[in-house]
VEXBA-572712 format. One line per field, with one value per residue (C-alpha): x, y, z; residue in three letters; residue number from 0. Coordinates in steps of 0.25 Angstrom, whole numbers, plus 2048, in hexadecimal, padded with zeros to 3 digits. Each point is the difference from the previous one (the first is absolute). Last residue first. Layout:
N
east	[X|...]
north	[Y|...]
up	[Z|...]
r	[ala|...]
k	[NUM|...]
***
This chain:
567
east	[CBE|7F8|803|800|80C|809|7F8|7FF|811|800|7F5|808|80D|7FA|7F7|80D|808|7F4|808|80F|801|807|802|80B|80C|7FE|7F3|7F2|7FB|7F2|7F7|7F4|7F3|7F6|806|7FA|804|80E|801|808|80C|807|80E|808|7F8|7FA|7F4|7F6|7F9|7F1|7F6|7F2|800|807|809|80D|7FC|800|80E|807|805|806|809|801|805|80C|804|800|808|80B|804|810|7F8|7F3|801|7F8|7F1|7FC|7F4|7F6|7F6|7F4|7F6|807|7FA|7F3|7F4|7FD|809|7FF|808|80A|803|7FE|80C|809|7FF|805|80A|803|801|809|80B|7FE|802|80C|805|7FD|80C|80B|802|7F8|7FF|7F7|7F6|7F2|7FA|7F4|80A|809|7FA|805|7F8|80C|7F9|7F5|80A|801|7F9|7FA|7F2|801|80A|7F2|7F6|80A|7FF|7F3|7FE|80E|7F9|7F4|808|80B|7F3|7FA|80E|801|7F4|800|80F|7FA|806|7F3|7FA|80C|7FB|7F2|805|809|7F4|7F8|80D|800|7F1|803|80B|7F6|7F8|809|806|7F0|7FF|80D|7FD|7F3|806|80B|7F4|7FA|80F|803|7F0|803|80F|7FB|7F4|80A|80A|7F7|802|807|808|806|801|809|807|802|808|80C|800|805|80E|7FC|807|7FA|7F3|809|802|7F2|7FB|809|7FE|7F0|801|80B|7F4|7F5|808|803|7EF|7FD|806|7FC|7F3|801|805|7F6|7F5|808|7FE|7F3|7FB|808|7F8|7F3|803|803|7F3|7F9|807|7FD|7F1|800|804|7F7|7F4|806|801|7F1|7FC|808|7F9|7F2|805|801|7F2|7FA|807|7F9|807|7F2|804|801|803|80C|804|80F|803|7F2|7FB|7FE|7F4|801|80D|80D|80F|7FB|7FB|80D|806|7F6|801|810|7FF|7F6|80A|80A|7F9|7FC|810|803|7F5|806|80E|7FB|7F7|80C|807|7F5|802|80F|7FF|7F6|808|80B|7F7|7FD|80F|804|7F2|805|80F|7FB|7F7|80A|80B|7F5|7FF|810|7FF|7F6|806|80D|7F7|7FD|80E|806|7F3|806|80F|7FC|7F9|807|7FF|7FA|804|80C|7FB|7F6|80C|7FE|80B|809|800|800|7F1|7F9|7F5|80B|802|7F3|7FD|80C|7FB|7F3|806|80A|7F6|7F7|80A|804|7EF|803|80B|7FA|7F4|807|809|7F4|7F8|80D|801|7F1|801|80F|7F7|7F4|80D|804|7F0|801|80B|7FD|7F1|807|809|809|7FC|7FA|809|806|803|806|809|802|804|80B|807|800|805|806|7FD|80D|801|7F4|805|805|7F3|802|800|7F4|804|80E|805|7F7|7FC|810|7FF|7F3|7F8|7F5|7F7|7F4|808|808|7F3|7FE|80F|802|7F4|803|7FB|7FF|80C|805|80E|80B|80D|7FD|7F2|7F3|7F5|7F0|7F6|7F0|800|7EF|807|7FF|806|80C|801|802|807|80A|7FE|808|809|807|7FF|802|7F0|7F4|7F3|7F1|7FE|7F1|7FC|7F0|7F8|7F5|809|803|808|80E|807|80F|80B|80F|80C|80F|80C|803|7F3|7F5|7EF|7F8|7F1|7F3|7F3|7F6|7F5|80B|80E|800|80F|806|80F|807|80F|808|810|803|80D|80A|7FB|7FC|80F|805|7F9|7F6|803|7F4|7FD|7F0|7F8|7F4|806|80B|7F8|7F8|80C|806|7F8|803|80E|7FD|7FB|807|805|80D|7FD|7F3|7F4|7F2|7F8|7F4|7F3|7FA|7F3|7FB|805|80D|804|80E|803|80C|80A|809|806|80D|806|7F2|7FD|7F2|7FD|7EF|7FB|7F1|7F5|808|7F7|7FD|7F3|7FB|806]
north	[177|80C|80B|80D|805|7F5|803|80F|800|7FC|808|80B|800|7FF|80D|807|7FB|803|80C|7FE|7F4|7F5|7FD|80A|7FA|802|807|7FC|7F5|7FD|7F7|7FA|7F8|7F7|7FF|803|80D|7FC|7F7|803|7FC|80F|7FD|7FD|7F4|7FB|7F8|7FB|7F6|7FC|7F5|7FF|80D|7FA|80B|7F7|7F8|80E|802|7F5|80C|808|7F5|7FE|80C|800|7F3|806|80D|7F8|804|806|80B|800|7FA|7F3|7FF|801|7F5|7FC|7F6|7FE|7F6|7F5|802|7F9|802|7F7|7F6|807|80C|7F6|7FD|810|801|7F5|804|80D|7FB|7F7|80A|80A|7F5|7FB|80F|804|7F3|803|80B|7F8|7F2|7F5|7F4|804|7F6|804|7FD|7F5|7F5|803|804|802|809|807|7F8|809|80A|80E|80B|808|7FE|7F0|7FF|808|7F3|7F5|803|802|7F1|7FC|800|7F9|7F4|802|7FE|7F5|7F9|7FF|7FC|7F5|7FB|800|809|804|7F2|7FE|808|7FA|7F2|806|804|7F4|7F6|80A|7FD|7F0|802|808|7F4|7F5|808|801|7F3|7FC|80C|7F7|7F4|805|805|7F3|7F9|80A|7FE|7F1|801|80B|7F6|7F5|806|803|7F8|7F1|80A|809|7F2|7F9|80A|801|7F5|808|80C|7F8|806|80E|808|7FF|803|810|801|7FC|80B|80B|7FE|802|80D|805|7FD|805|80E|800|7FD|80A|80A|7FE|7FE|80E|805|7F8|807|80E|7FD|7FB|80F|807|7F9|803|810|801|7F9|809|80C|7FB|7FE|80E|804|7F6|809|80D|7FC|7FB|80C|809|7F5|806|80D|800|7FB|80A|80C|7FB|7F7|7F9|7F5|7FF|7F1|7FE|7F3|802|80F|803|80C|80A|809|80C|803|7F8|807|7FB|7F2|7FD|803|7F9|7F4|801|800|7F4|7F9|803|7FC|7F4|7FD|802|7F8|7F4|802|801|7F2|7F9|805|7FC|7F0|800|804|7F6|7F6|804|7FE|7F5|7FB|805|7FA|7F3|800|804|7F5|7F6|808|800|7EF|800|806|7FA|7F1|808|803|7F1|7FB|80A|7FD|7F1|802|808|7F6|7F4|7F7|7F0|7F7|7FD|7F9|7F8|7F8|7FF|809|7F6|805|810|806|806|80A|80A|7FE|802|80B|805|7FE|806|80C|801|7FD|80A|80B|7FC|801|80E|805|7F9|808|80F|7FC|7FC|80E|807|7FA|803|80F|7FF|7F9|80B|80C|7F8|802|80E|800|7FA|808|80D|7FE|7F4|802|80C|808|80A|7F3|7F6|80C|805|7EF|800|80B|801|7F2|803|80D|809|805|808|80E|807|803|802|7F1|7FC|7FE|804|80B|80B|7FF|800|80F|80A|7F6|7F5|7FD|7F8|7F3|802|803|7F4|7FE|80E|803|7F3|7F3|7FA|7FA|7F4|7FF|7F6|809|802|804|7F7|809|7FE|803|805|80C|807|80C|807|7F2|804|80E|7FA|7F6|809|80A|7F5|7FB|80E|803|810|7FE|809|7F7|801|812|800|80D|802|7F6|7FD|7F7|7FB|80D|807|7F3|803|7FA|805|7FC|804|7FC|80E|808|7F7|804|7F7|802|7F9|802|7F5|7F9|7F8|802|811|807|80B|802|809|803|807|805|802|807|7F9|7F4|808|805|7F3|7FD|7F4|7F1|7FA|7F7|7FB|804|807|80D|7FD|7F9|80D|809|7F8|809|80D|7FD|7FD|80C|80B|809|7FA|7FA|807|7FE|7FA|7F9|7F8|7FB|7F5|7F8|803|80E|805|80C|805|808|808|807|80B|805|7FC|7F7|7FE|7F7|7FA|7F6|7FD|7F6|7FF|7F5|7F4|7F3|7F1|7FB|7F4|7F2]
up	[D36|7FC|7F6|800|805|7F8|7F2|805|800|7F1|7FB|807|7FB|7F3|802|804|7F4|7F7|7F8|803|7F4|7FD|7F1|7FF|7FC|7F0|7FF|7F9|806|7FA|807|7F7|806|7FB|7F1|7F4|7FE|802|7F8|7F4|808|805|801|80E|805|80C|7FF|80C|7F9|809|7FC|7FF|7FB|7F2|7FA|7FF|7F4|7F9|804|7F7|7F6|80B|803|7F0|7FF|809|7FB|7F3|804|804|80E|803|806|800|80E|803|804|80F|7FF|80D|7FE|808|800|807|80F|7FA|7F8|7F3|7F8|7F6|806|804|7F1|7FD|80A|7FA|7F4|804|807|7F4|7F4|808|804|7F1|7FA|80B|7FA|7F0|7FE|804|808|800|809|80B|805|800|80E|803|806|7F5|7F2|7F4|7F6|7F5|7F6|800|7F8|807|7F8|80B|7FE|7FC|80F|805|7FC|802|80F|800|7FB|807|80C|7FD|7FB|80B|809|7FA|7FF|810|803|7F6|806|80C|80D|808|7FE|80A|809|800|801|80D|806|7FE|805|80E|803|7FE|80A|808|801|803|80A|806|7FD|809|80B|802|801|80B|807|801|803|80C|807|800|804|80D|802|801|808|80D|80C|7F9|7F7|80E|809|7F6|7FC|810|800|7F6|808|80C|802|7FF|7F8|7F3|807|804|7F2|7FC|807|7FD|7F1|802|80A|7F5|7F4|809|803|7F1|7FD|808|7FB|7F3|804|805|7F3|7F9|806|7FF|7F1|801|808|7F5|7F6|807|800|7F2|7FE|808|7F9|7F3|803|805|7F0|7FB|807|7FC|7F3|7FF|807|7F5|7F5|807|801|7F0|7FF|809|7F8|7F4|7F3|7FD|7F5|7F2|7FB|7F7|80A|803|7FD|806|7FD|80A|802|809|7F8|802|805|80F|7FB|7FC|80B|80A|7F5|801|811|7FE|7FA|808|80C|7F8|7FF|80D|806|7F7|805|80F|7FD|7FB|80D|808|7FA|802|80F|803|7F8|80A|80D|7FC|7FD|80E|808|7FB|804|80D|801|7FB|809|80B|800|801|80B|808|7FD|802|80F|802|7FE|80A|80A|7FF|7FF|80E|806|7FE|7F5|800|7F3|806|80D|7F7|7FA|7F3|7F9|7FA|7F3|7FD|801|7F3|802|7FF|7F3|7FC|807|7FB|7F2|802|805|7F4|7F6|806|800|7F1|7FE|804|7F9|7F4|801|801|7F7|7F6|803|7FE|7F2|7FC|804|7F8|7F3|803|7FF|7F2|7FA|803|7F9|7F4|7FF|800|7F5|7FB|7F1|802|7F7|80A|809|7F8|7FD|810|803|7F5|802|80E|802|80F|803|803|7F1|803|806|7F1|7FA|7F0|7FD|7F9|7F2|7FD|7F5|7FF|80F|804|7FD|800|808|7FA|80B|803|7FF|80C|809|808|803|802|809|80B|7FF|80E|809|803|806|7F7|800|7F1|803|7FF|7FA|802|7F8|807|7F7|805|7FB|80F|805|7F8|805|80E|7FD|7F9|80C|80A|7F4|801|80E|802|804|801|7FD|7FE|802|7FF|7FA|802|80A|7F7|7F8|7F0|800|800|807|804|7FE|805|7FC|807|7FA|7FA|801|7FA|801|7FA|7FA|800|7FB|7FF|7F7|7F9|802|7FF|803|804|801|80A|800|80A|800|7F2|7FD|802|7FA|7F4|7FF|7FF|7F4|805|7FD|806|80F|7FC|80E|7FB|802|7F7|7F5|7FE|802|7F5|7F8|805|7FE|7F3|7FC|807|7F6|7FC|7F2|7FC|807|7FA|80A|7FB|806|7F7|807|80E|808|805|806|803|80C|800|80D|804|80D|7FA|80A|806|7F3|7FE|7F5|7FF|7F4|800|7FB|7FE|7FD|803|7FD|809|801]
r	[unk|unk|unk|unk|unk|unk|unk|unk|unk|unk|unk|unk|unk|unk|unk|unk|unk|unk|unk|unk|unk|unk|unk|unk|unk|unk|unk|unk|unk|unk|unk|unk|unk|unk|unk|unk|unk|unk|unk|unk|unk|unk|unk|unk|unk|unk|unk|unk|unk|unk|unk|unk|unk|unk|unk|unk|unk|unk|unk|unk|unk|unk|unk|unk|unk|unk|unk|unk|unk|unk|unk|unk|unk|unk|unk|unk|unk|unk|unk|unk|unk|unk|unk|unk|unk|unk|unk|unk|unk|unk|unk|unk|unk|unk|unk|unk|unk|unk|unk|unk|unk|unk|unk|unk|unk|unk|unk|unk|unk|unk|unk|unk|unk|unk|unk|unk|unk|unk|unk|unk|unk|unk|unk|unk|unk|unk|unk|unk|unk|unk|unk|unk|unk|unk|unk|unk|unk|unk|unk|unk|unk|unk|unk|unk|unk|unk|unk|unk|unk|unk|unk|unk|unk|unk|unk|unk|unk|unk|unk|unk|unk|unk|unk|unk|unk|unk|unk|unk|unk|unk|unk|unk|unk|unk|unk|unk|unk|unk|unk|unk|unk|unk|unk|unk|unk|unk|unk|unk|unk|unk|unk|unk|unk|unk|unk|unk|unk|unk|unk|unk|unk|unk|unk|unk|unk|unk|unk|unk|unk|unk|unk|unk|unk|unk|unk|unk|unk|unk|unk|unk|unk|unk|unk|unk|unk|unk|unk|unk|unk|unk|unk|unk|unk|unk|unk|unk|unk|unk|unk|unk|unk|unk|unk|unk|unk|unk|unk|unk|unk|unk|unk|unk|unk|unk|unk|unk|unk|unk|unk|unk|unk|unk|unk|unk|unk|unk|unk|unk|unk|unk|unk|unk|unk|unk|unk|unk|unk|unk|unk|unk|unk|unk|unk|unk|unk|unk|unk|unk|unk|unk|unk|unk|unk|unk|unk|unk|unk|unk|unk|unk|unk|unk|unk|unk|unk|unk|unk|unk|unk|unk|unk|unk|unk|unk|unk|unk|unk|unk|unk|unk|unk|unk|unk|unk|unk|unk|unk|unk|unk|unk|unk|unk|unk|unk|unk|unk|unk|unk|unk|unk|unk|unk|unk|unk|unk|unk|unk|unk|unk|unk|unk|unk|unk|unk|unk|unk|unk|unk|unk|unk|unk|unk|unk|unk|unk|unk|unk|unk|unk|unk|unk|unk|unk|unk|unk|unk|unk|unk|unk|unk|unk|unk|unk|unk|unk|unk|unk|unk|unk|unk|unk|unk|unk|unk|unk|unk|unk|unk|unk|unk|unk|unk|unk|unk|unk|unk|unk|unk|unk|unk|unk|unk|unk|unk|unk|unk|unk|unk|unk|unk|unk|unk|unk|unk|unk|unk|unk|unk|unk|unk|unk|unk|unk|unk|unk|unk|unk|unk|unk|unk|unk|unk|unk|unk|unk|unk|unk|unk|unk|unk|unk|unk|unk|unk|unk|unk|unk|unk|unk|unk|unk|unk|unk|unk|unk|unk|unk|unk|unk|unk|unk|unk|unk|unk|unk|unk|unk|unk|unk|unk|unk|unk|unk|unk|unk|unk|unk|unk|unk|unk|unk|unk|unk|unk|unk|unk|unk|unk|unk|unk|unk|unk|unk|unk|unk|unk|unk|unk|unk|unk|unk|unk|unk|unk|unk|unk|unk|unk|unk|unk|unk|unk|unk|unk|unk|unk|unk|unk|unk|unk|unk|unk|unk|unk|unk|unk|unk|unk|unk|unk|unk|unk|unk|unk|unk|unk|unk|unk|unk|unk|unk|unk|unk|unk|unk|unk|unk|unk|unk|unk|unk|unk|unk|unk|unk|unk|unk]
k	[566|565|564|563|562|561|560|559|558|557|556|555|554|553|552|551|550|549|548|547|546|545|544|543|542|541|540|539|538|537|536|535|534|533|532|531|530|529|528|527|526|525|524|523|522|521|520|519|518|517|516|515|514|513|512|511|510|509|508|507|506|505|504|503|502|501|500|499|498|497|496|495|494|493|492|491|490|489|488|487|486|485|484|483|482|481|480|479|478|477|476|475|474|473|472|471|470|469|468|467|466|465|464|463|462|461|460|459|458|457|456|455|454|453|452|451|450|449|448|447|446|445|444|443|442|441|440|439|438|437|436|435|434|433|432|431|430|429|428|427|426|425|424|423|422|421|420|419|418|417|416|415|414|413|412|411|410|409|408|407|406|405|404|403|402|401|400|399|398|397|396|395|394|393|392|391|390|389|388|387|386|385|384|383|382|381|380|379|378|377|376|375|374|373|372|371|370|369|368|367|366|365|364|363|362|361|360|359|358|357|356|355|354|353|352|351|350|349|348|347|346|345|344|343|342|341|340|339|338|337|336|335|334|333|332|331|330|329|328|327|326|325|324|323|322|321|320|319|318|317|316|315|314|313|312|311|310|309|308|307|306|305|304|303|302|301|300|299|298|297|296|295|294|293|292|291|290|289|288|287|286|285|284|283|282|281|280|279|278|277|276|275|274|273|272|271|270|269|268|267|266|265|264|263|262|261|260|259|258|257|256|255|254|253|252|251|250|249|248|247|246|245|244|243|242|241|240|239|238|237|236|235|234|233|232|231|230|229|228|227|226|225|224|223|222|221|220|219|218|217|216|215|214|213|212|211|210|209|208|207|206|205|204|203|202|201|200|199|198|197|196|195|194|193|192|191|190|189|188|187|186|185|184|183|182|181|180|179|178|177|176|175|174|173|172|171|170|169|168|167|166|165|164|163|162|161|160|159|158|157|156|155|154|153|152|151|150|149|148|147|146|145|144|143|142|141|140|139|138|137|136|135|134|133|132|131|130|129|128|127|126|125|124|123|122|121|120|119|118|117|116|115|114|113|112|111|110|109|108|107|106|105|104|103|102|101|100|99|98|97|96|95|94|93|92|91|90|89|88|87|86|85|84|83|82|81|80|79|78|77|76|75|74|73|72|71|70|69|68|67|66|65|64|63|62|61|60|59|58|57|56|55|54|53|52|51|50|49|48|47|46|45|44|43|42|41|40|39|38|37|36|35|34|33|32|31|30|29|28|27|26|25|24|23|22|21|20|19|18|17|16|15|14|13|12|11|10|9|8|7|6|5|4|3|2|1|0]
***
């Protein structure tokens, strides 16, 4: 995985002809608003605009008609427009082609796949009425979020659209932790690649059986049968036996040139996803090499090298060159597919010709003798050719089986027991750390799959809620770059708050300064860090958090990212 983090916030109301921008850098940005100034709203914006249904004010709701959210993942720029049900992505960089507009869709799991295959997330969901899907924002992000409300009293439940994924709990927390990550489900898509690879074997080698069956019962001619008058056939049952004899030849054939034709298309989509991912690379290098002087140093290697104009066309040439590679490949899978199409086709009109055959032998009255005649012309080169080829789909079968034993080896090393207590062990090392800052006894720590179950009540569980989302963030900051390295708090209302929790949220802020990371903070008092934070937002006026000012300009940054961009 890359780094993950929000550059700009952008809410536009044509209602009020008014709108506000909010920037946001790495390490601490904080928002301070006073209760009703547009604080929290501005931050479920975020989650709103990347999909995650919020409890908004009414009024807000009403109010805001567009939302833009801009984003870097890794090398590139992103940023995701949503009007009511409608998202769009677009790519701001990365490319020599300008803005490229990646998906417009008003189908929720549609841009969820999308935005997942951005973050390089390969988890899959199964629903409550039993459809796959991919991950979706608010299950990846329920742990970057503590909102205003139920934040301060649950863990990881401020989105309201995930209840309808089967096991969301648990699969999300294996997940944020690492325990089940990246590498668990990437192994599970290999198992289903495995799986189809051995239906598609045992499909054929049941065909085989089947033929080699009926040849064999066939070959076997009822008692009394020995008179040389019954072992002769007219013409007709003749050329009706020699043409199944055909027939059932091609559906081998057919059946052949099928599950070729299906590995072929399997192979060229492992080298399209490959292409995609060194186009992607070499479009972060290009990038890269564009914000470098003439001499670059290698993030990888430390070396210097030359950064001239020639060597950035080179890496343009290279993109260019995988780009038309794409397109060919592209091209060559939709020639297999209208391939197998037409096998297809041919296949069913073979398969009608075949049944229509041996209905009209049944018919004749001497179809029996002309066994006889059909096995001693030809049926035990067909028998011969059907047991080799069944021998081979048997060690084939016998291969894959072996295949599908290793992958399910390696899933299962993904659920010891010593896996399982490394982590809760590291876990709770950064956990214990901010529970000793905010005077909550280490005795409190009680992990269920990776999360801190919530048994007490009063002043400590805003405390214990606070201390383990943050621990949680510095865990996942350890564990190096990925989607994880934010972490979004709305802290709770003065009101009706004891000043101690309130002090010891501002107190654990020092953790929260790291570059490598990013903490969007919104809070209604000034935290003592303010100048050391990235970026500050003041919001000084009850009701007024929109402004009249850059309406215009926002209207427009919003209608140039459809104007300007390319499909």
């Amino acid at each position: 995985m890359e780094r993950f983090m929000i550059k700009k916030l952008i809410v536009i109301s044509d209602i009020e002809k008014a709108s506000r921008e909010v920037n946001f850098d790495k390490g601490l940005n904080i928002i301070i608003g006073g209760n009703k100034t547009g604080k929290s709203s501005l931050i479920k914006s975020i989650f709103y605009t990347f999909g995650c249904e919020v409890k908004f004010e009414s009024d807000w709701k009403k109010l805001i008609s567009k939302y833009i959210i801009y984003f870097s993942y890794g090398m590139n720029e992103y940023c995701i427009t949503r009007s009511t049900k409608i998202f769009t992505i677009f790519k701001l960089s990365g490319n020599s082609n300008g803005i490229i507009k990646v998906q417009e869709t008003d189908v929720f799991h549609d841009y969820s796949r999308t935005f997942m295959d951005i973050l390089g997330v390969s988890m899959d969901c199964l629903t409550t009425k039993g459809k796959m899907i991919s991950a979706t924002p608010p299950l990846l992000f329920r742990f970057q979020y503590i909102d205003q409300d139920i934040g301060w009293s649950k863990i990881g439940e401020s989105f309201t659209n995930m209840k309808y994924i089967e096991q969301w709990k648990s699969n999300t927390n294996k997940y944020v932790v690492g325990f089940q990550g990246e590498d668990y489900y990437t192994a599970r898509q290999e198992l289903n690649i495995v799986k189809d690879k051995i239906e598609n074997t045992k499909v054929k080698l049941n065909h085989f059986n089947e033929l080699l069956k009926s040849i064999d019962d066939n070959s076997k001619l009822p008692d009394g049968l020995n008179n040389e008058h019954n072992y002769t056939a007219n013409n007709s049952t003749r050329l009706l036996f020699e043409e199944l004899n055909v027939k059932e030849k091609e559906k081998i054939e057919r059946e052949g040139q099928i599950y070729s034709l299906k590995n072929l298309r399997y192979e060229k989509n492992l080298e399209l996803t490959s292409i995609k991912s060194l186009v992607k690379e070499l479009e972060d290098d290009h990038t890269f090499a564009l914000e470098q002087n003439d001499t670059i140093k290698c993030p990888f290697c430390g070396y210097d090298h030359e950064n001239t104009m020639i060597e950035r066309i080179e890496i343009v040439k290279d993109i260019q060159s995988a780009n038309q590679l794409l397109k060919q490949l592209r091209q060559e899978l939709k020639r297999i597919e209208e391939e197998l199409d037409s096998l297809h086709d041919k296949k069913s009109q073979e398969e009608r010709r075949y049944k229509l055959i041996k209905n009209e032998i049944e018919k004749k009255q001497d179809a029996t003798s002309i066994i006889k005649t059909f096995r001693d012309e030809g049926k035990k080169e067909l028998l011969k050719n059907g047991i080799a080829e069944k021998n081979k789909l048997e060690t084939k079968l016998s291969q894959e089986f072996g295949e599908k034993a290793l992958v399910e080896d390696k899933l299962k090393s993904f659920d010891s027991k010593k896996r399982r207590t490394e982590i809760n062990k590291k876990l709770k090392s950064f956990f214990e750390k901010i529970l000793a800052e905010v005077n909550v006894p280490l005795s409190t720590i009680k992990f269920s799959d990776f999360v801190q179950t919530l048994n007490k009540l009063g002043s400590e569980l805003p405390r214990i809620i606070y201390a383990y989302h943050v621990g949680l963030y510095l865990y996942n900051l350890d564990r190096g770059r990925s989607v994880f390295n934010f972490l979004v708090i709305d802290t709770p209302n003065q009101q009706g708050q004891v000043l101690k929790n309130l002090q010891n949220i501002d107190s654990v802020l020092r953790h929260l300064l790291l570059e490598e990371g990013q903490v969007i903070l919104g809070t209604e008092r000034l935290t003592g860090y303010e100048e050391e934070a990235s970026t500050v937002t003041q919001l000084d006026y009850e009701r007024r958090c929109l402004l009249a000012e850059q309406y215009e300009h926002h209207v427009n940054v919003y209608e140039n990212l459809y104007r300007e961009s390319l499909e």
